[in-house]
SELOTOR-230812 format. One record per residue (C-alpha): residue in one letter; y, z, x. Coordinates in Angstrom, 2 decimals, always signed. Layout:
N
<site a, <Y, Z, X>> ...
% end
This chain:
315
<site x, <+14.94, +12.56, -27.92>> <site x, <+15.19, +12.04, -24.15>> <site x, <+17.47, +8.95, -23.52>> <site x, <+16.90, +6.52, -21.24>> <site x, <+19.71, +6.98, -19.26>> <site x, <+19.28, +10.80, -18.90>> <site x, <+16.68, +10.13, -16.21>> <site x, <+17.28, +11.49, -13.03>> <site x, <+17.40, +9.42, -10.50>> <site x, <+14.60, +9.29, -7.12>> <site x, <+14.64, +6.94, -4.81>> <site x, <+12.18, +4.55, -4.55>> <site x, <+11.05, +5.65, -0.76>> <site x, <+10.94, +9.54, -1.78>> <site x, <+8.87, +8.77, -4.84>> <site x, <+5.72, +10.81, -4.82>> <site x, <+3.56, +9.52, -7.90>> <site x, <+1.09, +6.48, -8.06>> <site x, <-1.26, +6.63, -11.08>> <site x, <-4.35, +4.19, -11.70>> <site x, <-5.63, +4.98, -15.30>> <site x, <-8.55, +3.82, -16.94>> <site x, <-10.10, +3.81, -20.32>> <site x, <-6.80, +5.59, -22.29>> <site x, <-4.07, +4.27, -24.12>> <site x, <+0.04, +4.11, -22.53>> <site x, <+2.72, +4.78, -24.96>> <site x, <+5.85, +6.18, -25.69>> <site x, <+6.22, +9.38, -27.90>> <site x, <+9.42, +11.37, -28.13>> <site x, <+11.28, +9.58, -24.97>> <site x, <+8.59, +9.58, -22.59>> <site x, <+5.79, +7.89, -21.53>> <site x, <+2.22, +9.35, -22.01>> <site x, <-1.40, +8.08, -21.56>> <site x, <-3.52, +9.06, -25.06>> <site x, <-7.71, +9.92, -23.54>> <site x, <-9.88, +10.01, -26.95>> <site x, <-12.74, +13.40, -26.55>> <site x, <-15.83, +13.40, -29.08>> <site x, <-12.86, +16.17, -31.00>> <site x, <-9.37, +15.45, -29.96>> <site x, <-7.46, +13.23, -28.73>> <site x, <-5.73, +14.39, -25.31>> <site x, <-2.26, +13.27, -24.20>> <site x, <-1.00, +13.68, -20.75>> <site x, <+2.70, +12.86, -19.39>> <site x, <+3.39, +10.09, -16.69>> <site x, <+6.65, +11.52, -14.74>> <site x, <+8.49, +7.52, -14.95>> <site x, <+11.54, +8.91, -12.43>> <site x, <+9.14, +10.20, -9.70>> <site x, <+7.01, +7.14, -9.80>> <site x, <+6.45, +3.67, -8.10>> <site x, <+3.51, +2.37, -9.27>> <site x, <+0.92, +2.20, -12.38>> <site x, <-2.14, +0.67, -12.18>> <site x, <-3.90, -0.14, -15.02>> <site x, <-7.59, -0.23, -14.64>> <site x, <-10.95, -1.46, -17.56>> <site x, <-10.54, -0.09, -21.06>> <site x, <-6.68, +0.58, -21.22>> <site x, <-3.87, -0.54, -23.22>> <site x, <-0.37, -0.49, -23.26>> <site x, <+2.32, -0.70, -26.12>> <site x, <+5.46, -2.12, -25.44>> <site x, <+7.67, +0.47, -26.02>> <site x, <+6.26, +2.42, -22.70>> <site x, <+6.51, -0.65, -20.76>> <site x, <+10.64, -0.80, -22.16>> <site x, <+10.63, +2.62, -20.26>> <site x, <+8.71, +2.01, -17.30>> <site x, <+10.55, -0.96, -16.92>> <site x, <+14.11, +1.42, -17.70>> <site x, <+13.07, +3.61, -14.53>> <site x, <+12.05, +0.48, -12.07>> <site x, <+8.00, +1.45, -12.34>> <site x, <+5.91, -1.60, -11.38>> <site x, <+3.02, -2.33, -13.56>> <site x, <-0.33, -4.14, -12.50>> <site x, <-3.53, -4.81, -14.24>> <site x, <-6.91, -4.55, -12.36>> <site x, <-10.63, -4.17, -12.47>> <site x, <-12.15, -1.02, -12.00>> <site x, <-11.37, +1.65, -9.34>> <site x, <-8.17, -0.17, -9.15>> <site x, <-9.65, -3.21, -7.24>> <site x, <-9.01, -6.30, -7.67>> <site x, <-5.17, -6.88, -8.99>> <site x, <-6.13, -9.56, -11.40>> <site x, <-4.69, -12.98, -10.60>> <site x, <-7.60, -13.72, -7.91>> <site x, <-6.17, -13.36, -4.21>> <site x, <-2.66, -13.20, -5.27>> <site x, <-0.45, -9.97, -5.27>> <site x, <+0.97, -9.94, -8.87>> <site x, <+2.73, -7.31, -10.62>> <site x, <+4.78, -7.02, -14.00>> <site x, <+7.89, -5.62, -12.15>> <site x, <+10.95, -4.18, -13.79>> <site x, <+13.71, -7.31, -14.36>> <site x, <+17.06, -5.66, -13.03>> <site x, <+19.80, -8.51, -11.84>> <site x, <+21.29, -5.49, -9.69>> <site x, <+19.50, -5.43, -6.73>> <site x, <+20.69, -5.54, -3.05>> <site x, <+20.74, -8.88, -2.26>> <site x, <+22.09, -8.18, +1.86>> <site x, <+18.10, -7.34, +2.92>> <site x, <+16.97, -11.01, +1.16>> <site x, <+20.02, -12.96, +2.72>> <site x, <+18.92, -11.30, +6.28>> <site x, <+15.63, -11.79, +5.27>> <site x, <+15.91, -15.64, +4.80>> <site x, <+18.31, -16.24, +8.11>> <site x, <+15.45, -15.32, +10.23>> <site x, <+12.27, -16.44, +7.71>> <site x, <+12.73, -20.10, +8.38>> <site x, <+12.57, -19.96, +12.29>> <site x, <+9.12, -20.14, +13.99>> <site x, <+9.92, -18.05, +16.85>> <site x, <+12.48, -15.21, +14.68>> <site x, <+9.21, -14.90, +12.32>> <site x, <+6.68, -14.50, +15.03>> <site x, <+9.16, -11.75, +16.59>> <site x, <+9.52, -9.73, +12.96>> <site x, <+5.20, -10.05, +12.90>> <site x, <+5.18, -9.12, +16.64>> <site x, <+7.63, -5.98, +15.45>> <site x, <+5.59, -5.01, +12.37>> <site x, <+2.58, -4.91, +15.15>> <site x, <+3.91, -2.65, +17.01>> <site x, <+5.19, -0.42, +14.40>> <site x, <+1.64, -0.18, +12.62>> <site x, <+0.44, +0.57, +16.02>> <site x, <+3.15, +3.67, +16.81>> <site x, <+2.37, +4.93, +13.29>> <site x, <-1.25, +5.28, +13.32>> <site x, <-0.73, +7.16, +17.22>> <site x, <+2.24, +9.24, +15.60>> <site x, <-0.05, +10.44, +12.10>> <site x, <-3.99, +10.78, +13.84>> <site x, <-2.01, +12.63, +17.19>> <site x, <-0.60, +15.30, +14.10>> <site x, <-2.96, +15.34, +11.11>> <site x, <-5.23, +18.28, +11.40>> <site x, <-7.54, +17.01, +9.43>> <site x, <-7.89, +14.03, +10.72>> <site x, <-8.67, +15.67, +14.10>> <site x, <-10.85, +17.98, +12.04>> <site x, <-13.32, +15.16, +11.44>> <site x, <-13.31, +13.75, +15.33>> <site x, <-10.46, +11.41, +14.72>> <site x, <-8.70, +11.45, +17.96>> <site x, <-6.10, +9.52, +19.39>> <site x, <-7.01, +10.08, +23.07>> <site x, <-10.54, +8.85, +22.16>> <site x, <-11.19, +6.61, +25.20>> <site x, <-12.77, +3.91, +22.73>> <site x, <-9.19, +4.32, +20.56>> <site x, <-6.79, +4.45, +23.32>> <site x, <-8.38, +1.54, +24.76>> <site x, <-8.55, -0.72, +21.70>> <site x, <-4.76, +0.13, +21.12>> <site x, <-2.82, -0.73, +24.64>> <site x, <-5.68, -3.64, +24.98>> <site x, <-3.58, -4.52, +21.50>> <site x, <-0.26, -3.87, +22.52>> <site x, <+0.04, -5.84, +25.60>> <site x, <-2.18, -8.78, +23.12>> <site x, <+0.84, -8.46, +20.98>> <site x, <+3.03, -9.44, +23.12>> <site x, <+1.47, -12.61, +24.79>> <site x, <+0.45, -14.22, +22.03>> <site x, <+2.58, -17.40, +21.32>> <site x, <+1.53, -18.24, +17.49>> <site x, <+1.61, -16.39, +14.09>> <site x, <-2.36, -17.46, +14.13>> <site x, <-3.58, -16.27, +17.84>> <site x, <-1.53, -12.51, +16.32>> <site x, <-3.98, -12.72, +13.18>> <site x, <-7.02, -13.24, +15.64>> <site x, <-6.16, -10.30, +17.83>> <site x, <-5.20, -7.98, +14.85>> <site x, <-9.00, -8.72, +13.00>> <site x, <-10.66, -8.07, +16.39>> <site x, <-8.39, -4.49, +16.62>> <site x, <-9.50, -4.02, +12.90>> <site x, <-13.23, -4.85, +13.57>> <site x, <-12.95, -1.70, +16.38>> <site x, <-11.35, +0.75, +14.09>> <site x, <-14.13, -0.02, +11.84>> <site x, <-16.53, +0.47, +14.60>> <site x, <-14.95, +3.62, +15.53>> <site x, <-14.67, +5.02, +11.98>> <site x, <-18.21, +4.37, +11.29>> <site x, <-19.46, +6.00, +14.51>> <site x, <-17.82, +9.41, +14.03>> <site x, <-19.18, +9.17, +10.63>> <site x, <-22.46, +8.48, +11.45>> <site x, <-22.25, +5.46, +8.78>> <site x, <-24.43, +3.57, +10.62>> <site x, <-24.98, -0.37, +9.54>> <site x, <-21.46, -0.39, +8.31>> <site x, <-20.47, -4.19, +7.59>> <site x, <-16.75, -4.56, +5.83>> <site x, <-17.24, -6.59, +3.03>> <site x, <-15.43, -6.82, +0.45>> <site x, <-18.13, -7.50, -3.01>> <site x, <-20.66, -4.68, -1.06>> <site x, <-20.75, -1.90, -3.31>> <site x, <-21.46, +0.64, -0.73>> <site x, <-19.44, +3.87, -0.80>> <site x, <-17.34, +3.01, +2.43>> <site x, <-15.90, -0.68, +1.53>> <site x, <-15.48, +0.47, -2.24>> <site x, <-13.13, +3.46, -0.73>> <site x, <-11.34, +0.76, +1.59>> <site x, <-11.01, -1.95, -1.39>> <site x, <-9.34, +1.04, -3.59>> <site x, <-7.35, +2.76, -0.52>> <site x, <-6.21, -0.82, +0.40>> <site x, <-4.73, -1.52, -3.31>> <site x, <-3.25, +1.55, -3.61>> <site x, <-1.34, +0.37, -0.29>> <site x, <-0.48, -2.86, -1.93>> <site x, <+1.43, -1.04, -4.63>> <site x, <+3.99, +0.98, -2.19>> <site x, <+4.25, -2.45, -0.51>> <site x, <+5.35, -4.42, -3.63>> <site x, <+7.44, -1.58, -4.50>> <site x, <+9.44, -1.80, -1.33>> <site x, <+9.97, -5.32, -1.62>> <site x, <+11.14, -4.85, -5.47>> <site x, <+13.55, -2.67, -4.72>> <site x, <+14.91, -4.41, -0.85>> <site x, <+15.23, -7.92, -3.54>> <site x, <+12.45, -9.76, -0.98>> <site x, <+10.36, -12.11, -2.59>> <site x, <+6.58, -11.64, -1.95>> <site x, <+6.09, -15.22, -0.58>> <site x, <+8.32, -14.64, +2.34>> <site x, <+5.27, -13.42, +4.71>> <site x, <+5.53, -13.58, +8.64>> <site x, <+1.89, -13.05, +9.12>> <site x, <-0.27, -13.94, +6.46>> <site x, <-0.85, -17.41, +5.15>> <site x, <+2.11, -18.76, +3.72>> <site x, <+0.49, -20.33, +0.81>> <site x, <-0.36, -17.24, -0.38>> <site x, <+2.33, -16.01, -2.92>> <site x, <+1.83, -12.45, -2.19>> <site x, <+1.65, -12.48, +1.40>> <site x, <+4.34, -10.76, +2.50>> <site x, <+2.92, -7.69, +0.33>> <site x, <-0.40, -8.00, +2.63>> <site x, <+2.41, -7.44, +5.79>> <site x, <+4.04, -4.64, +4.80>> <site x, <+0.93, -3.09, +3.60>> <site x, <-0.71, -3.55, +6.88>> <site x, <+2.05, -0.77, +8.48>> <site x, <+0.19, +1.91, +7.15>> <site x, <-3.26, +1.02, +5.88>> <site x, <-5.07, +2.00, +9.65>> <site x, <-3.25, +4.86, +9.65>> <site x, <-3.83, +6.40, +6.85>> <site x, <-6.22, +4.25, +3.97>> <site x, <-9.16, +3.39, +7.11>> <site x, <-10.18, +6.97, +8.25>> <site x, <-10.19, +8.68, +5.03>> <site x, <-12.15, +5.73, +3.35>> <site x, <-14.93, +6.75, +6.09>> <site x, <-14.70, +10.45, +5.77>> <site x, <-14.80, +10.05, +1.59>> <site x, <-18.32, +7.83, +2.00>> <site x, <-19.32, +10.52, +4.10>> <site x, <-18.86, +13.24, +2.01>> <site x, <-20.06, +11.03, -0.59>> <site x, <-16.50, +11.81, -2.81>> <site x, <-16.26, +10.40, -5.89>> <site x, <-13.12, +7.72, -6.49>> <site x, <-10.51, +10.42, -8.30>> <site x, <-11.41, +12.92, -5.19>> <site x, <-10.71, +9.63, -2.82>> <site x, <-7.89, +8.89, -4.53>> <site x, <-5.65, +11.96, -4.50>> <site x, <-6.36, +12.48, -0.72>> <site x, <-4.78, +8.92, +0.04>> <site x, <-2.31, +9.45, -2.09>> <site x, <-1.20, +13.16, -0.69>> <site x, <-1.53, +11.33, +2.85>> <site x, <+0.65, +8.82, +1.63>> <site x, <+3.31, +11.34, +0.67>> <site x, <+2.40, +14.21, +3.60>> <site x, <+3.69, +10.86, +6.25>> <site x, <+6.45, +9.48, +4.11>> <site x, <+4.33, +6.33, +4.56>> <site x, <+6.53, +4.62, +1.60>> <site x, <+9.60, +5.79, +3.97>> <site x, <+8.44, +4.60, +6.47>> <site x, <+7.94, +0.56, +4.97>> <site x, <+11.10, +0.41, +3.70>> <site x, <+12.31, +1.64, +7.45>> <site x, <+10.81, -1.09, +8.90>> <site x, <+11.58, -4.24, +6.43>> <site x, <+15.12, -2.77, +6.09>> <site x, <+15.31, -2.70, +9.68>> <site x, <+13.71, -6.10, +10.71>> <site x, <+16.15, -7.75, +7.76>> <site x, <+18.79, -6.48, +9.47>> <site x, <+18.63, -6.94, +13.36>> <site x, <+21.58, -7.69, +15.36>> <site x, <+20.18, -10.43, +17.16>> <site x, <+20.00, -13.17, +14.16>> <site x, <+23.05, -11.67, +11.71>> 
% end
């Protein structure tokens, strides 16, 4: 039997594997962990890869013995339970996941975290910096991915470049945490309207309870998001209520933040392109999730928190 400490180790940021599972049973057999799918014959059992994994989301009609969880837990996998097509995280409007309890975790990002968190003007600047980064990453991955520019999603789009300096010199001027959050929905609101036009998904409204192919592809997309954010908090030691943007009674917030980096990017256009082509939600899935790993969009959070917990100007 495979011990637990013969695992080879991955980092967290070059981890390639999220899985969302439904109806199917998790459990341990023989040192790893396996999910058990019951056929009108057999019973099928496939292996989960714990070392090359972040996150496992657990969707309507599965179970989970506590053995596997002893192993996810051994190889720092977080764990969440949620409806189906892996929206919502249950809990209501909080972020919560059953993450892996290790008391050896960097503590340096938290203690830079926390020397900036409780200053107005030092959180406005780390929300004004995550801003600009989401904005550089969605130019840097639609200006390269051929298939993005396949299906007419392009950067020097007059109605795209326009929306994003318009946003970028926004960014800058705005004095509050809450005139940022005004400017970033009206940004989102013309991504939308972009999306939907080269699309042709005419009548689009984002809503969260429709149940139209487009917002059920953005509800998923925007979970799966949530669960490289958490992870990259986990691992950094940064508590989840420690937001610069989002409200700060929200536990989770900070997840919602980090999240936010690569969701345009990446989780927005391919939600559109999927309703198009009228995928189903596995098909969705594995495209986000190969974009994901094709622009080290995990790499890229923990870039940006590491980097923003550790600026010169407040150590």
């Amino acid at each position: 039997m495979e011990q637990l400490t013969d695992l080879k180790a991955i980092l967290h940021s070059k981890r390639a594997n999220i899985y969302y599972l439904e109806k199917c049973r998790v459990m341990q057999k023989d040192g790893r962990v396996l999910y058990l799918t019951e056929a009108k014959d057999q019973n099928y059992y496939w292996n989960i890869p714990i070392a090359n994994t972040t996150v496992v989301l657990l969707g309507t009609g599965t179970s989970i013995t506590q053995a596997a969880m002893r192993m996810l837990a051994s190889a720092g996998v977080l764990v969440g339970f949620c409806g189906g097509g892996s929206t919502p995280l249950f809990t209501g409007s909080e972020i919560e996941w059953l993450t892996p309890q290790s008391e050896y975790r960097p503590t340096e990002y938290v203690q830079g975290w926390l020397k900036f968190w409780f200053d107005d003007n030092k959180r406005l600047s780390v929300a004004k910096a995550f801003q600009e980064a989401r904005m550089t990453y969605l130019k840097t991955i639609w200006a390269k991915d051929r298939d993005l520019k396949a299906e007419n999603f392009l950067i020097d789009d007059s109605l795209i470049s326009t929306a994003l300096n318009g946003y970028s010199e926004q960014i800058q001027s705005a004095n509050k945490v809450g005139d940022l959050l005004q400017r970033e929905a009206l940004l989102t609101k013309q991504l939308y309207r972009y999306a939907a036009k080269t699309t042709q998904l005419d009548g689009f409204v984002r809503e969260r309870e429709n149940t139209d192919l487009a917002n059920g592809f953005l509800n998923h997309g925007n979970y799966l998001a949530y669960g490289l954010a958490a992870t990259t908090l986990w691992v950094l030691g940064i508590p989840h209520g420690f937001a610069v943007m989002h409200g700060k009674t929200r536990r989770g917030a900070l997840v919602f933040d980090i999240a936010d980096l690569i969701k345009d990017a990446i989780v927005l256009p391919w939600a559109f392109i999927s309703a198009k082509e009228k995928a189903t939600e596995q098909e969705f899935r594995q495209q986000v999730l190969q974009k994901f790993t094709e622009h080290k969009a995990l790499d890229f959070m923990f870039d940006q928190v590491k980097q923003q917990a550790m600026r010169d100007d407040w150590l």
